[in-house]
C-alpha positions as CSV (number, residue, x, y, z in Angstrom):
1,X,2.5,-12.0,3.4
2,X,-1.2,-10.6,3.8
3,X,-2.2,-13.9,2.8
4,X,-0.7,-15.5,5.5
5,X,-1.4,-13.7,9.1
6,X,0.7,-17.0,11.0
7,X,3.7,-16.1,10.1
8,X,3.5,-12.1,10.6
9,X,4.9,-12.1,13.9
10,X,8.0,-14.2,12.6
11,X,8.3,-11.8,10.2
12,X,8.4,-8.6,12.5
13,X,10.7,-10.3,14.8
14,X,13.6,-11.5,11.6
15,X,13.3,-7.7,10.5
16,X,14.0,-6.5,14.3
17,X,17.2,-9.2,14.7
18,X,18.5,-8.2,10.9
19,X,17.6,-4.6,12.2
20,X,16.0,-3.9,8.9
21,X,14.2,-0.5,8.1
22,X,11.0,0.0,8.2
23,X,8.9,0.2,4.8
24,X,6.5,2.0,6.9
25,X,8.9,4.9,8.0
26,X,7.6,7.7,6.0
27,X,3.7,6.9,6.7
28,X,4.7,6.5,10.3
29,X,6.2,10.0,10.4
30,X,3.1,11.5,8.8
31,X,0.5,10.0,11.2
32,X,2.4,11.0,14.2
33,X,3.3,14.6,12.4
34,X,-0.6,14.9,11.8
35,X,-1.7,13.5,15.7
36,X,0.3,15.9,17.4
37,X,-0.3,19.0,15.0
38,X,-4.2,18.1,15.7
39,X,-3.7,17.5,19.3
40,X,-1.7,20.9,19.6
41,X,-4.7,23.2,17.9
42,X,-7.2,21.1,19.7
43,X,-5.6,22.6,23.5
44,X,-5.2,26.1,22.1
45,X,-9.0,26.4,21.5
46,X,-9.8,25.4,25.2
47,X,-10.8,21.9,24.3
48,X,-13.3,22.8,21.5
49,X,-13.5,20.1,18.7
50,X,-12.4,22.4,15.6
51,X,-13.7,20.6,12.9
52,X,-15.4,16.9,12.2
53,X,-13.1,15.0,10.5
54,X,-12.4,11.7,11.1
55,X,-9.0,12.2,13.2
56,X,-11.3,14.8,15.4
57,X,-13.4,12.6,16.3
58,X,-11.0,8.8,16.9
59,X,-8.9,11.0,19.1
60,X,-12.4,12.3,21.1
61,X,-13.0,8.6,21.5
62,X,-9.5,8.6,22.8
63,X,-9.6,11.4,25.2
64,X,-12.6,9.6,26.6
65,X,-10.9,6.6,27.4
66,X,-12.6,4.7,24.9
67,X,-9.3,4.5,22.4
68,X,-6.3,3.7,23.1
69,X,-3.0,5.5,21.4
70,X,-2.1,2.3,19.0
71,X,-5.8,2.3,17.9
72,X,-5.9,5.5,17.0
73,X,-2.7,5.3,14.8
74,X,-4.5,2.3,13.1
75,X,-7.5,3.9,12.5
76,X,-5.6,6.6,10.7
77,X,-3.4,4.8,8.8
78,X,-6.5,2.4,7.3
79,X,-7.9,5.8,6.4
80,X,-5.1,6.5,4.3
81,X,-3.7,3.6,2.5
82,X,-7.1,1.1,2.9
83,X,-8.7,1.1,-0.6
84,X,-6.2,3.1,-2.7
85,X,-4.8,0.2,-4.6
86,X,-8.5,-1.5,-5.6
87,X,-10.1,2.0,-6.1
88,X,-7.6,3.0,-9.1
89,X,-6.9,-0.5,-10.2
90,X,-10.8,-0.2,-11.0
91,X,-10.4,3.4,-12.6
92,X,-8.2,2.3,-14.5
93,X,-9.7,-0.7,-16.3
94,X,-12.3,2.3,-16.8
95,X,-9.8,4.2,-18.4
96,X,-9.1,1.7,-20.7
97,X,-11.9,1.4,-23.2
98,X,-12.7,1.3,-26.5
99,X,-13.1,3.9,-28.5
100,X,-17.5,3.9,-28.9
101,X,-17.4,3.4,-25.1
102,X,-15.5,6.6,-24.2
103,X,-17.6,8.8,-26.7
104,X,-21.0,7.7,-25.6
105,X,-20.0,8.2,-21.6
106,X,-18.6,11.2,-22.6
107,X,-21.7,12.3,-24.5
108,X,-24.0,11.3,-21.2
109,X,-22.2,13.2,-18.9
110,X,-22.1,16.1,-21.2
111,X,-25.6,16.3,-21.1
112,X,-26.1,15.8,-17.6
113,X,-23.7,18.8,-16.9
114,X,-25.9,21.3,-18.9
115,X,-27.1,24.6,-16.8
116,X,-29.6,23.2,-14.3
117,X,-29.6,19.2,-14.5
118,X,-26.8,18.1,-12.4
119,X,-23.9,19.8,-9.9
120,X,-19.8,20.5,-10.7
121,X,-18.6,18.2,-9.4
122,X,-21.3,15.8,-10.1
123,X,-22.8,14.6,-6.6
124,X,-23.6,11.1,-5.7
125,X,-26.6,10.9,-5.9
126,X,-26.9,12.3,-9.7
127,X,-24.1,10.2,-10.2
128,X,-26.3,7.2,-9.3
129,X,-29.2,8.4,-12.0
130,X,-26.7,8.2,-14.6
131,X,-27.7,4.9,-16.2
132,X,-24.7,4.5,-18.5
133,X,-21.9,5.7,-16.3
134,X,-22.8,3.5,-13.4
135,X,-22.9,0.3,-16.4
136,X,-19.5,0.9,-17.1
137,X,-19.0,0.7,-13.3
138,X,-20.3,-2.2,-13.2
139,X,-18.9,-3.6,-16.2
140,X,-15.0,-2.6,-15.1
141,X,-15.6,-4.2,-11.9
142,X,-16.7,-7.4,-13.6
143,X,-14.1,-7.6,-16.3
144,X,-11.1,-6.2,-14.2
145,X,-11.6,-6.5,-10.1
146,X,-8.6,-5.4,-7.8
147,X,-8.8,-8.8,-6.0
148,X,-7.5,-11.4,-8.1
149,X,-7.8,-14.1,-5.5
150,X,-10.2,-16.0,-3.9
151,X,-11.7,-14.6,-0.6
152,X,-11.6,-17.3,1.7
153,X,-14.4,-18.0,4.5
154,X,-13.9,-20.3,7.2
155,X,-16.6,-23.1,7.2
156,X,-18.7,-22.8,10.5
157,X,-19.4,-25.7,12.7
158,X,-21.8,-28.3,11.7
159,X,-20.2,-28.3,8.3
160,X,-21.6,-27.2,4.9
161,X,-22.4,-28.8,1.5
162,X,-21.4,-27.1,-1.2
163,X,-22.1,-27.9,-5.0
164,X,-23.1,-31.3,-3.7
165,X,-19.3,-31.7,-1.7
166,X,-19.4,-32.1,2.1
167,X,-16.8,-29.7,4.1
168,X,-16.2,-29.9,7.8
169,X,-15.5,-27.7,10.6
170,X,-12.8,-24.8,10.2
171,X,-12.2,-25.7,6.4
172,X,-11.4,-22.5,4.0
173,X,-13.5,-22.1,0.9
174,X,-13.6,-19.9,-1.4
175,X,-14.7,-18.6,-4.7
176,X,-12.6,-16.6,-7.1
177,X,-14.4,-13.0,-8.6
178,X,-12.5,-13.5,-11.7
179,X,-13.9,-17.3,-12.4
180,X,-17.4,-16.1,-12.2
181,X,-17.2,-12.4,-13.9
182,X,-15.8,-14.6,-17.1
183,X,-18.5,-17.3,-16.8
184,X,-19.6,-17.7,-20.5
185,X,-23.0,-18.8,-18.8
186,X,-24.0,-15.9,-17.0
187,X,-22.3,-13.1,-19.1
188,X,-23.0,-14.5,-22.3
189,X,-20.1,-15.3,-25.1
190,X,-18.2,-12.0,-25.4
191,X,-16.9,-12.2,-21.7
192,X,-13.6,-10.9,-22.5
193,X,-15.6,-7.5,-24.3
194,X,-15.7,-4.6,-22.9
195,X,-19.4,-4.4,-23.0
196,X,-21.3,-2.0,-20.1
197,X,-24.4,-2.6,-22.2
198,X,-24.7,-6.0,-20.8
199,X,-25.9,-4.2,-17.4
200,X,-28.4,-1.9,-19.8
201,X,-29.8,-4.6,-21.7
202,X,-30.5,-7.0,-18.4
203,X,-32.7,-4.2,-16.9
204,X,-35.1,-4.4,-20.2
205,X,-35.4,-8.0,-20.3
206,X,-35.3,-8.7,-16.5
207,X,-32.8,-10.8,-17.0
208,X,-30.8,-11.0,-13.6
209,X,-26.6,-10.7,-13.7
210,X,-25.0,-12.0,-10.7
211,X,-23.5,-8.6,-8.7
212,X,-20.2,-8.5,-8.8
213,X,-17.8,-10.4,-6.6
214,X,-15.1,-7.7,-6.8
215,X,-15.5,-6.7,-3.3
216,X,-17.0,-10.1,-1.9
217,X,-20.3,-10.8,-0.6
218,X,-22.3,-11.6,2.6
219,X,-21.5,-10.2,5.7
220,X,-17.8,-9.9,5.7
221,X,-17.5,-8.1,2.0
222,X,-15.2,-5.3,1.6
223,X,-16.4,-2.8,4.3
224,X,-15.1,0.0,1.8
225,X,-17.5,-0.5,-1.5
226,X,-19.4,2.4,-1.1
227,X,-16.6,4.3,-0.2
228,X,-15.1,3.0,-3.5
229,X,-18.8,2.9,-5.6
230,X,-18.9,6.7,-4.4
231,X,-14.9,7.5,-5.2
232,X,-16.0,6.1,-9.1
233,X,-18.9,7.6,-9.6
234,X,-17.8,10.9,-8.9
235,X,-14.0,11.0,-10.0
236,X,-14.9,9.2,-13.5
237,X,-17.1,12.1,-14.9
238,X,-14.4,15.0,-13.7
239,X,-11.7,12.7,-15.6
240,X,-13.6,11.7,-19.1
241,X,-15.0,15.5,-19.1
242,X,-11.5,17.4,-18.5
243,X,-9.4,15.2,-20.0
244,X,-8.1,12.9,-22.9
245,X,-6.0,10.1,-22.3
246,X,-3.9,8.3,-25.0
247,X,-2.5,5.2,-24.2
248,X,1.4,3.8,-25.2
249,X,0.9,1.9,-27.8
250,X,3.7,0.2,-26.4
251,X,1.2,-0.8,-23.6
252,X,-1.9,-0.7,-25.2
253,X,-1.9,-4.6,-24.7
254,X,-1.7,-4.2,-20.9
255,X,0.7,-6.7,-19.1
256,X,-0.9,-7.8,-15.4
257,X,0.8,-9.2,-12.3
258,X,-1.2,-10.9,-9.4
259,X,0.0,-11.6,-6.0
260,X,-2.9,-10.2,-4.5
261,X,-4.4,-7.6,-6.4
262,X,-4.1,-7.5,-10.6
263,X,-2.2,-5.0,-10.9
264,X,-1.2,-3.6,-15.0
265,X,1.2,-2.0,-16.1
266,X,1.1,0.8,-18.5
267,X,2.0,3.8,-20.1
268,X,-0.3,6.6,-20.8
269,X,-0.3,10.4,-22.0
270,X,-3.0,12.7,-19.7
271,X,-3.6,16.1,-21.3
272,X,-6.9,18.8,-20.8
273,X,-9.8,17.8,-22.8
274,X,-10.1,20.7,-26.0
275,X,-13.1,22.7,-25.6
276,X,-16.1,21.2,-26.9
């Protein structure tokens, strides 16, 4: 249904007449639990903004007149379910590595966390001098995006040529992440290898790999990837340091369904890291 805005407010209308419930019922409740609980403290302190998070501040806009009431439930709910799905559908694919990869990011971040050379929990920005953890990044993105369809743009008037093919006006083109991440020409034969040297050994030749497409490009890519980049590179070395996880072997050949995102399905065991 995402895919197709048009026929959202047909939708809407057959679950009114059919008097279906909501999906949405329980988020609903929250967001209007968490409004009026903020609103509340907000008038016993006189007025005085209590903290800075982002609910403070949308319902400031608000109170100003520069928000209205169904924005500001939109905002928040975008806050809380925007970027959930394509954030762990890329830890996962992190998760599930070989066996070389896991010990040499492991060993990495172990040395980063000695006394002195980097915070606990790792902050961004040491996160981002951490050559082979942001490779594997990379590399995750590339051989397992979230977005397994093509994001479509809407060609602008005058027309465009593309690959030598002539589209008009209001035609929607679009290129899919997964077709180019698994282009033999740009990533070389082993495409379908886990390999976040790839990303190491371009730097040392200056040989230039295409970024990836799993959050778009131009001007109207995902407006979360740093949120997500930054989510990554700081959850990844708190869950490869503290703990182990053992895949069903079952599932170890993961089984993938997309309608929008590539989802997998599998089975694993999580248990505390022993002590080094």
């Amino acid at each position: 249904m995402g895919l197709f805005p048009g026929l959202h407010p047909w939708f809407m209308r057959l679950t009114k007449l059919l008097r279906l419930p909501s999906p949405t019922e329980g988020l609903d409740n929250f967001i209007t639990d968490q409004i009026t609980r903020h609103t509340s403290e907000t008038s016993q302190t006189d007025g005085a903004e209590r903290d800075t998070t982002f609910l403070s501040k949308i319902l400031t806009l608000r109170n100003e007149g520069k928000a209205t009431d169904a924005e500001v439930r939109l905002c928040v709910e975008m806050n809380i379910v925007a970027g959930s799905d394509t954030t762990a559908i890329s830890l996962s694919s992190i998760m599930y590595t070989n066996t070389p990869v896991l010990k040499r990011l492991r060993q990495e971040l172990d040395d980063q966390s000695k006394p002195g050379r980097s915070s606990d929990p790792v902050a961004y920005q040491e996160a981002q001098e951490i050559p082979y953890l942001q490779a594997v990044i990379k590399e995750a993105l590339r051989l397992h995006g979230a977005v397994g369809t093509q994001l479509a743009r809407v060609v602008p008037k005058g027309g465009a040529v593309i690959e030598g093919q002539y589209f008009p006006k209001g035609v929607e083109v679009g290129v899919n992440g997964w077709a180019l991440h698994y282009k033999k020409e740009t990533f070389v034969e082993d495409v379908l290898t886990f390999r976040p040297e790839r990303w190491l050994d371009c730097e040392k030749t200056n040989i230039s790999l295409p970024e990836s497409l799993a959050f778009g490009q131009g001007a109207r890519s995902w407006i979360g990837k740093n949120i997500s980049i930054l989510e990554m590179s700081k959850a990844i070395p708190q869950i490869v340091q503290n703990f182990d996880t053992d895949l069903s072997e079952s599932t170890r050949q993961w089984f993938t369904k997309c309608r929008w995102f590539v989802k997998p399905k599998y089975n694993a065991r999580i248990r505390h890291r022993a002590s080094s």
